[in-house]
C-alpha positions in Angstrom: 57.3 -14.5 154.3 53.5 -13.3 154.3 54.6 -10.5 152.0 56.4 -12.9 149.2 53.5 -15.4 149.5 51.2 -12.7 148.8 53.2 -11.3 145.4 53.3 -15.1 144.8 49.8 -14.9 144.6 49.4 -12.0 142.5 52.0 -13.5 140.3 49.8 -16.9 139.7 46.6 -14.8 139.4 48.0 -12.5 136.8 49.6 -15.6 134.4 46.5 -17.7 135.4 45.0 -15.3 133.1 47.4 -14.0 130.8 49.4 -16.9 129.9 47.4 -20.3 131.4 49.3 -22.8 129.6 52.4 -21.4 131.8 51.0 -22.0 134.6 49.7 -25.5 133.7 53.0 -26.3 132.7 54.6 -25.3 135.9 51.9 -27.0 138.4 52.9 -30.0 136.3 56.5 -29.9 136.8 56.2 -28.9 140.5 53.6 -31.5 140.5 56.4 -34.6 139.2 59.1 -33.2 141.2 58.1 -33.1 144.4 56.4 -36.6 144.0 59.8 -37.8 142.7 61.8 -36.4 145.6 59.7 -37.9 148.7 59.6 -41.3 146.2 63.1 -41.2 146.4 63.0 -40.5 150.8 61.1 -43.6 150.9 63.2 -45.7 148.6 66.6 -44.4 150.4 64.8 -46.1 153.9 62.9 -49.1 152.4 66.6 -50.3 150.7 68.0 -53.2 151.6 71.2 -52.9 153.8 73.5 -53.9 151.0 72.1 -50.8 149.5 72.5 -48.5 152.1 76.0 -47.3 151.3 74.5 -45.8 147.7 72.8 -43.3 150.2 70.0 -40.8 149.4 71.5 -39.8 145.6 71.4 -42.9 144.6 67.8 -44.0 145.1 67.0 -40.1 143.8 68.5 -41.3 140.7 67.4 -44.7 140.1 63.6 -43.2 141.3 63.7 -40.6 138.5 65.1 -43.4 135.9 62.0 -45.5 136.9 60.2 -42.4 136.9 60.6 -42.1 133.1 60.7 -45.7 132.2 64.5 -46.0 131.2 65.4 -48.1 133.5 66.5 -47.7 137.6 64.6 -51.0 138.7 67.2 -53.3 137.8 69.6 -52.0 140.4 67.4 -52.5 142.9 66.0 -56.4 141.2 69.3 -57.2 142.0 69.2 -57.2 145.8 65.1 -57.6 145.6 65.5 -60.9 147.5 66.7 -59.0 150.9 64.0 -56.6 149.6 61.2 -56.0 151.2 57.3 -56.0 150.4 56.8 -52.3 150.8 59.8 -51.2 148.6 58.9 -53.9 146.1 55.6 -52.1 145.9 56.8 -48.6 146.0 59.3 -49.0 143.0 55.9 -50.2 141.0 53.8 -47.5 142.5 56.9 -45.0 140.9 56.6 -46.7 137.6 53.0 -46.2 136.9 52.5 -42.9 138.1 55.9 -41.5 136.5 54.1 -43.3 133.3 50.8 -41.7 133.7 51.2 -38.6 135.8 54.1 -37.7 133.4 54.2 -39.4 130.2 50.8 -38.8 129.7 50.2 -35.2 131.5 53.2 -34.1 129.0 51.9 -36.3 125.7 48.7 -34.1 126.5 50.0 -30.4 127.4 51.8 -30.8 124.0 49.0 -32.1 121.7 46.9 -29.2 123.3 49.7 -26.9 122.2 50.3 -28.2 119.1 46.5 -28.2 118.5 46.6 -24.5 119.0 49.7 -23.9 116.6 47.6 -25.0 114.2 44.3 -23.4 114.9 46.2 -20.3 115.1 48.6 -20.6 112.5 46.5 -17.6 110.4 44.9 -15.4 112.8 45.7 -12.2 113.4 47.6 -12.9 116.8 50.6 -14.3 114.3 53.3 -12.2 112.5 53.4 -13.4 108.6 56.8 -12.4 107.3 56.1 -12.0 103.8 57.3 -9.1 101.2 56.5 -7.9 98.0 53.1 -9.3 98.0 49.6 -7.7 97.1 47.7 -6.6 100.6 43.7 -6.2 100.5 41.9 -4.9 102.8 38.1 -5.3 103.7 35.6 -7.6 101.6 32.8 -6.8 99.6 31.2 -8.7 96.3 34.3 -7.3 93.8 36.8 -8.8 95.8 37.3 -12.2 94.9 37.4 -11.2 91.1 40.4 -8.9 92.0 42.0 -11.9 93.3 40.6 -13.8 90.0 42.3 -11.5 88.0 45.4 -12.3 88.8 45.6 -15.7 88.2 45.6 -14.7 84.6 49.2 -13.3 85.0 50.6 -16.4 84.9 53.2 -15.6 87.2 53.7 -15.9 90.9 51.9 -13.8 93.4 51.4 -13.5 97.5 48.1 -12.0 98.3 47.5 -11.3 101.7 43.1 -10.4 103.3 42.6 -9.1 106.3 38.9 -9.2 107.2 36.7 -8.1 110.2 34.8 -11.0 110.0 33.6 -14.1 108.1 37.0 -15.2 107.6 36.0 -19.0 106.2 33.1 -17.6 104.2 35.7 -15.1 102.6 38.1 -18.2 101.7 34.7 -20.3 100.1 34.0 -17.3 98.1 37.5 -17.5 96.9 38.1 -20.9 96.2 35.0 -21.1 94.1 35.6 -18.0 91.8 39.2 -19.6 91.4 38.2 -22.8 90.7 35.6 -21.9 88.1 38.6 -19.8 86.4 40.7 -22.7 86.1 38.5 -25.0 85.5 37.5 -23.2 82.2 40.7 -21.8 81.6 42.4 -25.3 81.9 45.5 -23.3 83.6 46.9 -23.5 87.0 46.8 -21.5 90.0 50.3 -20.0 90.8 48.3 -17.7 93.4 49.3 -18.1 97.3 46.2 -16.6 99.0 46.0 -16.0 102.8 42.9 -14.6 104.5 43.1 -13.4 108.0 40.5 -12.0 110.3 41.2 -8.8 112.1 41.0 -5.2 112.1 41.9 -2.9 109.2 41.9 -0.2 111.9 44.3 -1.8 113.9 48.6 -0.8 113.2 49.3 -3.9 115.2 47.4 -6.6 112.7 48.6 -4.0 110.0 51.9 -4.6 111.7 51.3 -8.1 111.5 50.6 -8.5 107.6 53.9 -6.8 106.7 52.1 -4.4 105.1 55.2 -2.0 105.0 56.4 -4.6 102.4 53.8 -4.9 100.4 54.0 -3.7 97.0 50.7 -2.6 96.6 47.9 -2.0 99.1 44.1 -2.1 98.0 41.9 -0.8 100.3 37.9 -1.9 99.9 34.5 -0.7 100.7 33.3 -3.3 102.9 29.9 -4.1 102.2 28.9 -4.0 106.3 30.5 -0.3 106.7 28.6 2.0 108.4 26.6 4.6 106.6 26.9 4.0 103.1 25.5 6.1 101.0 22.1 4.2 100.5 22.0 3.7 104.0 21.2 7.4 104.5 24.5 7.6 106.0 27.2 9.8 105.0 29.9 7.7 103.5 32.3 4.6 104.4 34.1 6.0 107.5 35.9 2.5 108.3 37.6 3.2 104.7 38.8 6.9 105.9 40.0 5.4 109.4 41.4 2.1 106.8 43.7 4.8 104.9 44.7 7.0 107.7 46.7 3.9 109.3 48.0 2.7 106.1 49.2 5.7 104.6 51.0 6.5 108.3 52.6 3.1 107.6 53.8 3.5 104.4 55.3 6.7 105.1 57.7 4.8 108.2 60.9 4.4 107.8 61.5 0.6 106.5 58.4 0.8 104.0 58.7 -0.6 100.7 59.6 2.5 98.3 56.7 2.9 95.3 54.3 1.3 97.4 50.9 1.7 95.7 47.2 2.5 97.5 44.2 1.7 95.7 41.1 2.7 97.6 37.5 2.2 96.6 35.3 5.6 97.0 31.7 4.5 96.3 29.9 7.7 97.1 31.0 11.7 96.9 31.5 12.1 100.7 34.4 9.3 100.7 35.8 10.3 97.6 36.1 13.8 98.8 38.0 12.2 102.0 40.0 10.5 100.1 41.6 13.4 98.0 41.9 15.5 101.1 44.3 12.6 102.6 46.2 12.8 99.1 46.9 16.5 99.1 48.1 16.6 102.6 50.3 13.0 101.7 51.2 15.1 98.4 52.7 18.1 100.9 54.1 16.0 102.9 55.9 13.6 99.8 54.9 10.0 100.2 53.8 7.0 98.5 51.1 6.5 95.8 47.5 6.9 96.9 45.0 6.8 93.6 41.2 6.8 94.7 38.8 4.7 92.1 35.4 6.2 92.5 33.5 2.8 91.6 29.5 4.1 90.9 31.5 7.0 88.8 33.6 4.4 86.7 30.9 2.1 86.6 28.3 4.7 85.6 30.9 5.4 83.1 31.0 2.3 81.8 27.8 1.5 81.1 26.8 4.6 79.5 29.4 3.8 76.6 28.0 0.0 76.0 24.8 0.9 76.5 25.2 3.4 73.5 28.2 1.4 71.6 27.5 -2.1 72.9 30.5 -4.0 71.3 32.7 -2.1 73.7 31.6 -4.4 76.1 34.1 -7.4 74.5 36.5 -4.7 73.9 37.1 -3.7 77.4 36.3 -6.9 78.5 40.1 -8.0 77.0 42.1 -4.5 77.2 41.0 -4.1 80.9 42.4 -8.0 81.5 45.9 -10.1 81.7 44.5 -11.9 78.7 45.7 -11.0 75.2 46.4 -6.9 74.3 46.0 -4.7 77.0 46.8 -0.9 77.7 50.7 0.1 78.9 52.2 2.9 79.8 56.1 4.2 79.5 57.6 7.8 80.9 58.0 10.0 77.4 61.4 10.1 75.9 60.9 14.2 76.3 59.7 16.2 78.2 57.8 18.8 75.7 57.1 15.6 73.3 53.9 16.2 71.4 51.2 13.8 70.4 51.9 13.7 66.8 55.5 13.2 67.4 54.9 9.8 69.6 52.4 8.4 67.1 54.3 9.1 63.9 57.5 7.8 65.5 56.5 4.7 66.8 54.3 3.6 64.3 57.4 4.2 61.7 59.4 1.9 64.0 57.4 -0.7 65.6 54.3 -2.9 64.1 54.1 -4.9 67.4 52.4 -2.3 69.6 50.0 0.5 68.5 51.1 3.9 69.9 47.6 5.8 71.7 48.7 9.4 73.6 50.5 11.2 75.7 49.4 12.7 78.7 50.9 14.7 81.7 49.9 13.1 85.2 49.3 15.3 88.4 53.1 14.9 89.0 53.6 16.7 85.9 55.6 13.9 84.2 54.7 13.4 80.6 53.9 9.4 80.1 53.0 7.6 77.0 50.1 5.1 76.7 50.3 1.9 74.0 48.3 -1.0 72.9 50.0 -3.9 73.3 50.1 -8.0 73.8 53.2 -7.1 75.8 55.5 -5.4 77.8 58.1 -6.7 74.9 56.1 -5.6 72.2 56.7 -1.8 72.8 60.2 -2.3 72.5 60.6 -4.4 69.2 61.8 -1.4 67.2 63.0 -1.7 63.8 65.2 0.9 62.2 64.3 0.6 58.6 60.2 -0.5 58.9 58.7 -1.1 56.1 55.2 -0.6 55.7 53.3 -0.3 52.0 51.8 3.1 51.8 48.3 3.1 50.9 45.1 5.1 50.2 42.0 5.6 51.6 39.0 7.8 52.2 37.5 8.8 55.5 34.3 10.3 55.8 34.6 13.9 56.4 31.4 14.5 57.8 31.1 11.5 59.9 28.1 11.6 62.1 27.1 9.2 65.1 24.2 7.4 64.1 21.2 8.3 66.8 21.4 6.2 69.9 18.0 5.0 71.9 18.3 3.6 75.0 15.8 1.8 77.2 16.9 1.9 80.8 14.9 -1.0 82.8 15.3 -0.6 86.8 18.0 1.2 88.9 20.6 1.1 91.2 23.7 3.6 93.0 25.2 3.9 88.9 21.8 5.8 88.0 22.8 9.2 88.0 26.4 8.6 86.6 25.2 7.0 83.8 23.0 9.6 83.0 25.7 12.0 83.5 27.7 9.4 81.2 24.8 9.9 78.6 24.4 13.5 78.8 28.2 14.0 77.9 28.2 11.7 75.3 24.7 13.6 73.5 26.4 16.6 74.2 30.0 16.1 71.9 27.7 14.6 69.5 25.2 17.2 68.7 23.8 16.4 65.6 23.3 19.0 62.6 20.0 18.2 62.1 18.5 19.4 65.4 18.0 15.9 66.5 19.2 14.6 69.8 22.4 12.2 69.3 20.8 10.1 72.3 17.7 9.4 73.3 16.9 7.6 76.4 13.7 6.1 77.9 13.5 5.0 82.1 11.5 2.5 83.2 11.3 2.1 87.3 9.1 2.2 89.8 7.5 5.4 91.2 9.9 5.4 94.1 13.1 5.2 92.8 12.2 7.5 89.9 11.1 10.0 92.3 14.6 9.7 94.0 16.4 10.5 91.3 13.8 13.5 90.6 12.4 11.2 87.9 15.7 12.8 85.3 14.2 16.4 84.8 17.8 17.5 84.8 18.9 15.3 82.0 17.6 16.6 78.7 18.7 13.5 76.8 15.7 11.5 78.5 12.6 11.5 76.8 10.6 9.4 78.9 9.8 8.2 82.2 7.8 5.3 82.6 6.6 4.4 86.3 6.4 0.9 86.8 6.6 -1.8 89.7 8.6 -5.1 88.6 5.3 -6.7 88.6 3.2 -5.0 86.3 4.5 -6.9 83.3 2.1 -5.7 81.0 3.0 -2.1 81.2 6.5 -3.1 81.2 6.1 -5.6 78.0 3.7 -2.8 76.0 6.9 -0.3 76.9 9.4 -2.8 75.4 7.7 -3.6 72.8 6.6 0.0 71.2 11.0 0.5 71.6 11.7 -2.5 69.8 9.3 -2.0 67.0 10.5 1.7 67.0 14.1 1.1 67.0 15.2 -2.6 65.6 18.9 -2.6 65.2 19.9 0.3 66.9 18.6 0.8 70.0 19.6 -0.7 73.2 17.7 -2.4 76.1 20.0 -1.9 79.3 19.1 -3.9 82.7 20.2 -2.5 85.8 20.5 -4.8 88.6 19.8 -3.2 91.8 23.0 -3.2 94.2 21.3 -1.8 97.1 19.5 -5.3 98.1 21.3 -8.1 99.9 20.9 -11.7 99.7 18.3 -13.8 97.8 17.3 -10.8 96.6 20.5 -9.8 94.9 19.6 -9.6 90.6 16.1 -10.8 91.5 14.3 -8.0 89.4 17.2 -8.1 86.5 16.2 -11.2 86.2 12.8 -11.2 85.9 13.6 -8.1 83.5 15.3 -10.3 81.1 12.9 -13.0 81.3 10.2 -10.4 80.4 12.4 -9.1 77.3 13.5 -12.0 76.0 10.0 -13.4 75.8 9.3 -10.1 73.2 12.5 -10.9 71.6 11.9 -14.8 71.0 8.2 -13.7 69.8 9.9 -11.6 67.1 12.5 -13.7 66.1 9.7 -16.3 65.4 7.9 -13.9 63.1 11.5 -12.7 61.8 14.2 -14.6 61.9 16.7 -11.9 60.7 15.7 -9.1 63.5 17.8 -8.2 66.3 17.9 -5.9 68.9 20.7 -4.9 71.3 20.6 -5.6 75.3 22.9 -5.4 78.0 22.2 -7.1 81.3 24.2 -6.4 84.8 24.3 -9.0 86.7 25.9 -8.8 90.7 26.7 -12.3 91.9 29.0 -14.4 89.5 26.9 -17.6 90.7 23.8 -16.0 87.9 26.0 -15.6 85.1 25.7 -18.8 84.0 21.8 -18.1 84.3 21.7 -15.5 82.2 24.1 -17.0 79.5 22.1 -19.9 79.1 18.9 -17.5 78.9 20.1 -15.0 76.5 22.7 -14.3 74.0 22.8 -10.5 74.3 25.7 -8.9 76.2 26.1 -9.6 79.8 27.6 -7.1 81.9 29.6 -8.5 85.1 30.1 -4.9 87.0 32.1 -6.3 89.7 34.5 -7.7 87.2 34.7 -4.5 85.2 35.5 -2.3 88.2 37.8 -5.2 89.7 39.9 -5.4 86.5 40.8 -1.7 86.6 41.3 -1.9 90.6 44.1 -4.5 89.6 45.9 -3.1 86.5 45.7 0.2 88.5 47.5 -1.3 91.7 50.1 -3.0 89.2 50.2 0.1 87.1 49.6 3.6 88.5 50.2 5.3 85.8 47.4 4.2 84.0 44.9 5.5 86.3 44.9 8.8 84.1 44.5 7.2 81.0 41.7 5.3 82.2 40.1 8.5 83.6 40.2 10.5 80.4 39.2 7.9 77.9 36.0 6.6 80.2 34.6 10.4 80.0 33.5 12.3 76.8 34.7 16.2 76.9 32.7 18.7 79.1 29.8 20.3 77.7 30.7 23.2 76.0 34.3 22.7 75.4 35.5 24.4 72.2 38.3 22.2 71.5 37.3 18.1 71.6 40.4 16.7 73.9 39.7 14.1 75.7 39.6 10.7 74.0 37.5 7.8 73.8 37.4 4.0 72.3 34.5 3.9 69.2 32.8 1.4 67.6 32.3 2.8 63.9 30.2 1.0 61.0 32.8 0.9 57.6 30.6 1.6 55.2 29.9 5.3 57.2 33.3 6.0 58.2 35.1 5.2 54.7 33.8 7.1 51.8 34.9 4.2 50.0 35.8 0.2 51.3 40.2 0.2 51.4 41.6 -2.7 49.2 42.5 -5.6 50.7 46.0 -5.4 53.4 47.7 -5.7 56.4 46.9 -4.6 60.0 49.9 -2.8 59.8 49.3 -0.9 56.3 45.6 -0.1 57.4 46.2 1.2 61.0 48.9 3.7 59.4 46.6 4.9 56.1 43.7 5.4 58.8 46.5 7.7 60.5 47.6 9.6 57.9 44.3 10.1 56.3 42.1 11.2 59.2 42.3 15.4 60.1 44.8 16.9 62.4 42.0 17.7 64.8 41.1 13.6 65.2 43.6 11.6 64.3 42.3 7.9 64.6 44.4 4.9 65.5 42.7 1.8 64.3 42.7 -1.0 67.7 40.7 -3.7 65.2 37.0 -4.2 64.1 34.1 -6.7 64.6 33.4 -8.9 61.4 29.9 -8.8 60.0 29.1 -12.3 61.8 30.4 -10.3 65.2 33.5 -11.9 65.4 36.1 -9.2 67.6 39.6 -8.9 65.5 42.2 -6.7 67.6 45.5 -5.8 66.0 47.7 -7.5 68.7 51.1 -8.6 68.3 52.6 -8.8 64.6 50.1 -6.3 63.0 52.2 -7.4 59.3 51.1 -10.7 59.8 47.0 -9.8 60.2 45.4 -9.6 56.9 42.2 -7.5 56.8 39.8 -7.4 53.7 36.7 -4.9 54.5 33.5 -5.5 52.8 31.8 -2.6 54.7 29.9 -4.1 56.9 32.0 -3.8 59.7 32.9 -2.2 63.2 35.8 -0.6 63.4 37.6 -0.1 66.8 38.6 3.9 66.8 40.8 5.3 68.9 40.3 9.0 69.1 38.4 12.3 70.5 35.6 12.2 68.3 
């Protein structure tokens, strides 16, 4: 007896603990039962004797129907006049403690358990059985415009966020990005959005997420990782740790098949992590792991607007679910030849524009198209008919010399340059000159970081300045713009190693010392103008700046977000993006790798084409350019700035150049 009272004990300890509702449920229960039985004792001896036959069953019964309310009493109302006092007041004792003792101890148990449903209805404690949704991973200042992007897809989509922490300031950050989309989109959400708190780390909340039947998997730098780079740490270690679970999930058995892993690498160490998982994944066979080095792409980025800075609107639509975008298809042979794709498609469809063809890491040849559809590429035609005409390309084309003011700095510095450096190199210019010059302006400390860009012959000049010595700063600006109206290029970095207030704080106060130059000329000259692009961080200063200045503002975390989704909806594009957001290697004899280029008319025509269709000029640009560049026209900007892409029906887009133009060129050089 001592021994099972003592394991009784040990029982009620352990579920005391472990599952305490249990054991308040049963303590209830015992609690009403055994008052109900000795209620029933006392009835069976306080009954009158015309009762006494019904014996002790009877009074247990008619106890436990008073008990609950539903009736009992009446059996015993009937007799009550050979009743006496003390049974009288035990049957109403029996009423109001079976109606507070039970109605009300169970009423409450299940409010406080219903109460909990709900409050727990999206941690991490509770299996969400969802499948073929879009998994994410970690939270940083990108994220919510990944999430953004697809509500421009107009179709219906599960995403699923698992966070370490901050869950409801996660689901703010969303709401408001979304609700600012649709707001000024005047479209509708069809975007289910969960966010749960829990570790990435952990298979069981991995488990929990179904992320074996997600379709695609995007894992994120979170911005509280350990060690970043600029933390004088040695990369994001939580990401490595993120991908080793993940990828050991999606090999399982039961995984979705073509699963598709997106993960940020924001610094060399990670990046090189990253790979090493993928060739051991790629020995092993497994799903699709594609790294997206974000200060490389980025650093990318920005080197080509700074230097072309209509490419901003560009890749603002091709990179997005609004209007044309870039598709890719596998090759309908596998030894098919550039020349062979373009000239067949463009003499059978004039609904999509035909790019390359380029032979991914699995060695499968793949296509890449314009288009303002999936449909698009496939609206062949038999017998096209396009009017063959004339015209005259510029032989001896020559980029125009680029200046560049850089103002302030952040992790992008050095690819840019490198982005810079490549770009000066393809275009060397036959007159000695460089193709790009570039001017920094920083202060002492961050230009000595970067070894104030001895190693980058393309910079001229380094200028060492803190953000408030304005008058150094505004005498720097001004000698550029007087030096270089037209064609040079002010570029504001914002700093992305700062946190809180102080995130775009000196991009800011950049722009507000530029624009003041600018305004002062354009009072003096109403005609002048002078390029700048502006980054800007946080979403909640775009507004700001767009009100402040009409130049061309440069959301990063869009731009990087953008690719992050197309890429985890389309692999295959991730090679595409990587060759045309690089120029060729310095020193390369042969010019490869291509690029999208903003060209002026009247320098790339050796005479203005007559007046004609989308579809006729795109296919005499074609023909007429040299085997060694072929160009495919995407569009052109119209002398008021106006962007005009050949989308959709290119037979049904007239185009009459005057020469002052921009053309949109496709092509190596």
């Amino acid at each position: 007896m001592v021994r099972i009272m003592k394991k009784l004990r040990e029982w009620i300890s352990i579920k005391t603990i472990k599952a305490p509702r249990l054991i308040v449920l049963l303590f209830v229960l015992a609690a009403n039962i055994v008052f109900i039985l000795i209620t029933a004792l006392i009835i069976s001896r306080l009954v009158p004797e015309s009762m006494e036959e019904s014996g002790f069953l009877e009074s247990l019964f008619n106890t436990l129907m008073m008990y609950l309310g539903i009736g009992g009493i009446d059996v015993v109302i009937e007799e009550i006049s050979g009743a006496g006092i003390a049974l009288i007041v035990t049957c109403v004792i029996t009423i109001v403690i079976g109606m507070v003792v039970f109605m009300y101890a169970l009423i409450g148990y299940m409010s406080e358990v219903i109460s909990s449903f709900i409050a727990d209805a999206d941690s991490a404690s509770r299996k969400l059985r969802v499948s073929g949704h879009i998994v994410i991973l970690n939270w940083n200042s990108r994220a919510a415009e990944i999430v953004n992007e697809l509500v421009y897809k107009g179709t219906k989509e599960k995403v699923v966020v698992l966070v370490q922490g901050g869950k409801d300031d996660v689901k703010e950050d969303i709401d408001e990005r979304l609700s600012a989309t649709l707001d000024a989109e005047g479209i509708k959400s069809k975007l289910d959005v969960i966010v749960r708190e829990g570790d990435s780390t952990s298979i069981k909340q991995l488990h929990d997420i179904s992320i074996k039947s997600a379709k695609s998997i995007l894992i994120l730098c979170a911005e509280s990782a350990e060690g970043s780079a600029e933390q004088g740490g040695h990369g994001h270690t939580h990401t490595i740790k993120t991908l080793l679970q993940v990828a050991q999930l999606a090999a399982e058995e039961g995984a979705a098949g073509e699963q598709k892993i997106i993960v940020e690498a924001e610094d060399d160490w990670t990046l090189e992590m990253v790979n090493t998982i993928i060739r051991h994944k790629e020995q092993r066979g497994g799903d699709v792991i594609v790294p997206v080095a974000v200060n490389k792409v980025l650093g990318q980025i920005f080197s080509q607007f700074s230097i072309m800075p209509e490419l901003n609107n560009v890749y603002s639509m091709l990179l997005s679910n609004k209007g044309a975008a870039f598709y890719s298809r596998p090759a309908a042979g596998a030894e098919l030849t550039e020349a062979e794709f373009v000239t067949g498609h463009l003499g059978t469809n004039r609904k999509s524009l035909p790019l390359t063809v380029l032979r991914n890491d699995d060695g499968m040849l793949r296509c890449y198209y314009m288009s303002d559809s999936e449909q698009g590429i496939s609206d062949s035609e038999a017998a096209l008919r396009v009017a063959d005409i004339k015209v005259l390309i510029n032989d001896n084309y020559e980029m125009a010399e680029k200046h560049v003011v850089v103002l302030g700095h952040n992790s992008k510095s050095a690819a840019i340059m490198e982005g810079f450096e490549a770009f000066s190199d393809e275009w060397k210019r036959k007159d000695g000159l460089n193709a790009l010059e570039v001017i920094v302006i920083d202060d002492e400390e961050s230009l000595a970081r970067q070894g104030h860009y001895k190693e980058y012959p393309c910079v001229k000049k380094v200028v060492a300045a803190d953000i408030y010595e304005s008058s150094l700063i505004c005498g720097m600006i001004g000698e550029f713009i007087d030096a270089h109206t037209g064609d040079g290029c002010i570029m504001i970095l914002s700093d992305d190693t700062v946190s809180g207030d102080n995130v775009d704080a000196d991009a800011l106060t950049y722009l507000i010392l530029v624009q003041e130059i600018i305004n002062a000329r354009l009072a003096d000259d109403p005609g002048f103008s002078i390029n700048m692009l502006v980054e800007i961080l946080d979403s909640k200063n775009f507004d700001i700046v767009s009100n402040y200045s009409t130049n061309q503002i440069v959301m990063s975390s869009r731009f990087i977000s953008k690719i992050i989704m197309q890429i985890g909806e389309k692999d295959s594009l991730f090679d595409f993006y990587s060759d045309i957001l690089t120029y060729d290697e310095p020193g390369a004899e042969e010019l490869i790798s291509k690029e999208l280029y903003i060209k002026k008319a009247s320098e790339f025509f050796n005479a203005t084409p007559q007046a004609c269709t989308a579809a006729e000029l795109i296919r005499a640009v074609y023909s007429a350019s040299p085997d060694d560049n072929k160009s495919i026209m995407l569009g052109y900007f119209s002398e008021d700035g106006e962007m005009v892409m050949f989308d959709g029906d290119q037979s049904a887009i007239q185009v009459n150049l005057t020469g002052g133009e921009k053309l949109i060129l496709f092509s190596n050089h």
